[in-house]
N, C-alpha and C positions, 0 to 999 in steps of 0.2 A: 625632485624627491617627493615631494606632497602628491605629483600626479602618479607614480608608482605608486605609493601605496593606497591613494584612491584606487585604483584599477586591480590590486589584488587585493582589497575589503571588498571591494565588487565580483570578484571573480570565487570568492568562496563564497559571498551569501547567493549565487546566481549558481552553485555546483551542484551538479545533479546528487540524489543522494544514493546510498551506495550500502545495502545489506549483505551477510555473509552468513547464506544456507548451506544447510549440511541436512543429510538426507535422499530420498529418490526420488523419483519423478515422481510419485502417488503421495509419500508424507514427507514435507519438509518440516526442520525448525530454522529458523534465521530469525539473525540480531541486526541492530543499528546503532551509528553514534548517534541520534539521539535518544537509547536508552529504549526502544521498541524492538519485544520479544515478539514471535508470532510463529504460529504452526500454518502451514497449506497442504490442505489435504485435496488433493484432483480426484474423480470420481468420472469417469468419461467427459462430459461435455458440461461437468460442472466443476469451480473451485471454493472451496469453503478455506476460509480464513480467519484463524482468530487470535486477537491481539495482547498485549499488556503492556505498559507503560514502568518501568520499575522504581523513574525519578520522580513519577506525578501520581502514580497508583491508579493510573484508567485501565479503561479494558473496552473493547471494540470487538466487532464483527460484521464479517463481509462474507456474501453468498453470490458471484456471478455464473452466466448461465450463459452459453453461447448456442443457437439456435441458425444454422444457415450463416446469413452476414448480420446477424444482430444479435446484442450479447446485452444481458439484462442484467444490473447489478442490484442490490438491495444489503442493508447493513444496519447494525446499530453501532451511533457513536459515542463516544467517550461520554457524553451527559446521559444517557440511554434513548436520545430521539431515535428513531426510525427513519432509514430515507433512503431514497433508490432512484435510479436513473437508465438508461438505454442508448445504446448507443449502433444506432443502423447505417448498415454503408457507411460508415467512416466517420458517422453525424452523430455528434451524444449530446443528449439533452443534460 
């Protein structure tokens, strides 16, 4: 019994997470269980994203950019840091 339910506490904090957009390909809104609102707006070969949190009161945003095989992210997170990343050929920093 104890290893059953070790292996489903493991199998819900290891579960992918799972949002429910409504909307069209150009502007979404989607929610999450954990309580994260966010609009995605695609613009050709860019996506802009921007967040809210409704249990914690943060707010977020994310700008990626996909060029060829390398797609460049950059965002502000919940504290307001800046910070960005790349990801070529299949390789994200």
């Amino acid at each position: 019994m104890r290893i059953l339910i070790a292996s489903l506490a493991f199998s819900l904090i290891s579960a992918p997470a799972f949002a429910l957009c409504v909307g069209t390909e150009t502007l979404s809104s989607c929610t999450d269980a954990s309580g994260n609102s966010y609009t995605v707006t695609r613009m050709g070969n860019t996506t802009f994203m921007d967040g809210t949190n409704a249990r914690t009161g943060s707010d977020w945003s994310q700008t990626s950019t996909t060029i060829g095989n390398s797609t460049f992210h950059n965002g502000i997170d919940k504290d307001g840091n800046s910070w960005n990343s790349a990801c070529i050929n299949g390789i994200c920093n």
